[in-house]
C-alpha positions as CSV (number, residue, x, y, z in Angstrom):
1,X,49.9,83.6,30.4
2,X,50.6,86.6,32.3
3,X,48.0,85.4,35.1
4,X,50.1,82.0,35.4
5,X,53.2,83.4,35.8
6,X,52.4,86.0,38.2
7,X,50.9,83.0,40.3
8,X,54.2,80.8,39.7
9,X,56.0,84.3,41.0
10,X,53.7,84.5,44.3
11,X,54.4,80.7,45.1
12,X,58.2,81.2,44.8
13,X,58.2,83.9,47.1
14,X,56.2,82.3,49.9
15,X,58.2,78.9,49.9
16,X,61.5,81.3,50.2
17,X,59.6,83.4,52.9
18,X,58.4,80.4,54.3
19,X,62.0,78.7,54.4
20,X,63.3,81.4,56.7
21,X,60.4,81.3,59.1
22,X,60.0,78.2,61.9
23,X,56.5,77.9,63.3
24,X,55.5,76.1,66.3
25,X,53.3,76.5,69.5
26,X,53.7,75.8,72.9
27,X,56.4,77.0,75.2
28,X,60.5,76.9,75.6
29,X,60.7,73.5,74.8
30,X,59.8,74.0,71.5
31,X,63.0,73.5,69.2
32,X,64.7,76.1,68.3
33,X,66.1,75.8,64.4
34,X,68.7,77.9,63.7
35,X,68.9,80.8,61.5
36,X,65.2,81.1,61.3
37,X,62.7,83.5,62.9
38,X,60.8,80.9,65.5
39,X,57.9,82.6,65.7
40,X,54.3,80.7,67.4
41,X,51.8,80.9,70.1
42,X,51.8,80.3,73.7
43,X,49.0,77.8,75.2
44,X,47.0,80.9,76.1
45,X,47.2,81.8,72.1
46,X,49.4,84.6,72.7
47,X,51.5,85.1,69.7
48,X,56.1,85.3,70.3
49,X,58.8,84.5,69.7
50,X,61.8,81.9,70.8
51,X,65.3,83.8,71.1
52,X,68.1,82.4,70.4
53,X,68.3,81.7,74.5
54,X,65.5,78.9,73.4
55,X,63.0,81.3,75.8
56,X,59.8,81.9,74.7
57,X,58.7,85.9,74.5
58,X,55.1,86.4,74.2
59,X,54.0,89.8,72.3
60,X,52.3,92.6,73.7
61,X,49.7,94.8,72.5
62,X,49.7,98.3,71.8
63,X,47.3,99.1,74.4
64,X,49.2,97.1,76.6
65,X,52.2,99.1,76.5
66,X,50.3,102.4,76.9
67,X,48.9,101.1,80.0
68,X,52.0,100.0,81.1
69,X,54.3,103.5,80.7
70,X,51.0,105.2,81.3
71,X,52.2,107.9,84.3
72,X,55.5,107.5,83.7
73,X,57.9,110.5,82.8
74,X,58.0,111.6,78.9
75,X,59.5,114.7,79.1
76,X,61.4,117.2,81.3
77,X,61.0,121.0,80.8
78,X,59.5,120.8,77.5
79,X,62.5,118.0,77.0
80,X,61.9,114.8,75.2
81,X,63.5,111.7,74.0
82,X,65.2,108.7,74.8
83,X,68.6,110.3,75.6
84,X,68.3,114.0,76.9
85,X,70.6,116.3,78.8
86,X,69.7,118.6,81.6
87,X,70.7,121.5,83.4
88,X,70.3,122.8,87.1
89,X,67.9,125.3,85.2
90,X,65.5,122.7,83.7
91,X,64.6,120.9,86.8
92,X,62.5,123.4,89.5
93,X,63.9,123.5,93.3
94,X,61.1,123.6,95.3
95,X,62.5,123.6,98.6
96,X,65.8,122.1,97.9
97,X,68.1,124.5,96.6
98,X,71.0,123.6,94.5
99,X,74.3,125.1,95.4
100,X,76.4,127.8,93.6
101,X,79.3,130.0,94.9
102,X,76.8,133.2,95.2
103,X,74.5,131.3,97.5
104,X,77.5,129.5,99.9
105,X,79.1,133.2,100.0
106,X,75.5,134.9,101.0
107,X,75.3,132.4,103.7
108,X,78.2,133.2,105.4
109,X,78.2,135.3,108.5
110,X,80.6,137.0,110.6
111,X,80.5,136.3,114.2
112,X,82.2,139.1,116.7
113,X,85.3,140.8,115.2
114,X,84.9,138.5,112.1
115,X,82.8,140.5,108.5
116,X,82.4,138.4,105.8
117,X,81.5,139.9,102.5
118,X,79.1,138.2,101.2
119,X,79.8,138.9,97.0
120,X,83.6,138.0,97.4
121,X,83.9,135.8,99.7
122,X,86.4,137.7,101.8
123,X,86.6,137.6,105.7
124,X,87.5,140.3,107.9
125,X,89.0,140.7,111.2
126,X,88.6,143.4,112.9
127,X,89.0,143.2,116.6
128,X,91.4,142.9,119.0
129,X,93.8,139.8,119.1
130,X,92.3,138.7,122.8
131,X,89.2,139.0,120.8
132,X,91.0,135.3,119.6
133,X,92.6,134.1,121.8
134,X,95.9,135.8,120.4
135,X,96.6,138.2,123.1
136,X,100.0,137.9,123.4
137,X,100.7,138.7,119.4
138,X,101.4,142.0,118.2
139,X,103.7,143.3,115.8
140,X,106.8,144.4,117.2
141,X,109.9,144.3,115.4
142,X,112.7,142.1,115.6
143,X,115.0,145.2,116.9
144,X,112.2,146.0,119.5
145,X,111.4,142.6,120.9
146,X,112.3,142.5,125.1
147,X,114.1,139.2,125.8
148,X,112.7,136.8,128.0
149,X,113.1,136.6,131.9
150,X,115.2,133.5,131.7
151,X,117.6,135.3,128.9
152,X,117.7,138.7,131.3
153,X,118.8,136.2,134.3
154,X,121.5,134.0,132.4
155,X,122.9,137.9,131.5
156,X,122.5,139.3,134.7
157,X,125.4,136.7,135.9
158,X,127.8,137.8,133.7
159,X,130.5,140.4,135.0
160,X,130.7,143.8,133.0
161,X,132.8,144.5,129.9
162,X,134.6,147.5,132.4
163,X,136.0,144.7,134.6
164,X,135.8,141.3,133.1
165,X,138.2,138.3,134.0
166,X,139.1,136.1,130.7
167,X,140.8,132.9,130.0
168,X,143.3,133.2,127.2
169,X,145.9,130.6,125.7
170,X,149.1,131.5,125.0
171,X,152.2,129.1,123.7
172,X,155.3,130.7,125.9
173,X,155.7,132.7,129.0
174,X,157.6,135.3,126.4
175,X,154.2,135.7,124.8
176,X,152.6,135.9,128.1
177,X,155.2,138.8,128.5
178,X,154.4,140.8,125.4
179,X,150.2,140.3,126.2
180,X,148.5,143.5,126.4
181,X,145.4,143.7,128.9
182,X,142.9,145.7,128.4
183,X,141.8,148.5,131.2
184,X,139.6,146.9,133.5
185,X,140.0,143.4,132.8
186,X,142.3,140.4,134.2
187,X,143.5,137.6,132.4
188,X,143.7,133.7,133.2
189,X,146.5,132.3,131.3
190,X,147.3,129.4,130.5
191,X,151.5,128.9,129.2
192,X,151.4,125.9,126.8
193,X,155.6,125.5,127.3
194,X,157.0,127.7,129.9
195,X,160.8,128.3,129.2
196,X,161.2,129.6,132.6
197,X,160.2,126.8,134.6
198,X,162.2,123.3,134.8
199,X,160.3,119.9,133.8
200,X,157.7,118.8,134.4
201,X,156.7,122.4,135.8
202,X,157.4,123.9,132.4
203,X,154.0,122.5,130.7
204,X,150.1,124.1,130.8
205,X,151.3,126.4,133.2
206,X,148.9,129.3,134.3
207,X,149.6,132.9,135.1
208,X,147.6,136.0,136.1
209,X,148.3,139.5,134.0
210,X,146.4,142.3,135.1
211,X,146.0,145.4,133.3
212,X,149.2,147.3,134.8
213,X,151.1,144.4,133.2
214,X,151.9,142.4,137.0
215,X,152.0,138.7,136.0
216,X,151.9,136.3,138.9
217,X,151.8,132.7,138.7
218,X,149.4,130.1,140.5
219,X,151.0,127.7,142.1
220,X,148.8,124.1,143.1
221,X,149.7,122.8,146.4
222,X,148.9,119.0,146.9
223,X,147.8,117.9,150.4
């Protein structure tokens, strides 16, 4: 009794097994039944199975895929896996050096005036300033610095302070009267109303005042 039903078990589990699996053979025009595993062989006899693309996969061998990754990389400094991560130290230079901020600071140089140090970084200059192209720089102060030929010339035109000759505005000829001029100097001035003259004589009329106090007045003569 035991036998049978352990048979009737067995049968029940194969027709379930078998219900989720689709055999066929040939190629990708076999059908393609869903939610089954279409597995079946290839005209050559090689075993696979149809994707749910309806292509046919055929299934390798383990020898087959040793041959295949055989030479190929499986491991980095002692490294392995399928996801690793490396560091400039894992992988050897040779030749081609990676770079860091020690080795890009020991390849500098200093060319003439120029040091560079080569731990920091820092350059140095220690020439002259022709030594760049700088020979007209120094570092004279503000207070010190000559003024230019073209500033000496515009100054050389103008007449001393001791015996200058100004222009000055004044609004009558009683303020004309009362202007003080200094020693040394003449004045040009102009009289915006001049109560001593008649119209229309008595408007932006100029005078000269010296510095004993003589006032004289221009006159314009038309011709």
């Amino acid at each position: 009794m035991k036998s049978l039903f352990r048979v009737l078990i067995l049968s029940l589990v194969s027709v379930s097994a078998f219900a989720q699996l689709q055999t066929f053979r040939g190629d990708t025009l076999g059908p393609l039944v869903p939610n089954r595993v279409n597995i079946g062989a290839a005209a050559d006899g090689r075993g696979g199975q149809k994707g749910t693309s309806g292509y046919f996969r055929r299934f390798a061998f383990v020898d087959e895929v040793t041959a295949a990754t055989a030479g190929g990389v499986t491991s980095v400094n002692s490294k392995t896996g399928s996801a690793i991560t490396l560091q400039t130290s894992d992988v050897g230079e040779n030749v081609n050096l990676y770079f860091t901020s020690a080795r890009a600071r020991a390849a500098l140089t200093g060319v003439g005036p120029l040091s560079v140090n080569s731990s920091t970084g820092a350059i140095t200059f220690a020439g002259a300033p022709g030594d760049v192209q700088l020979g007209n720089i120094n570092n004279t102060s503000d207070a010190n610095k000559p003024i230019s030929i073209a500033q000496q010339g515009g100054l050389d035109l103008k007449a001393n302070l001791t015996s200058s000759i100004y222009r000055v505005n004044v609004a009558t000829f009683a303020a004309l009267t009362a202007l003080t001029v200094p020693t040394g100097n003449t004045y040009f001035v102009k009289v915006a109303s001049d109560e001593t003259q008649a119209a229309p004589y008595n408007t932006n009329q100029w005078y000269g005042k010296d510095d004993t106090g003589a006032t004289f007045k221009f006159s314009l003569i038309k011709q």
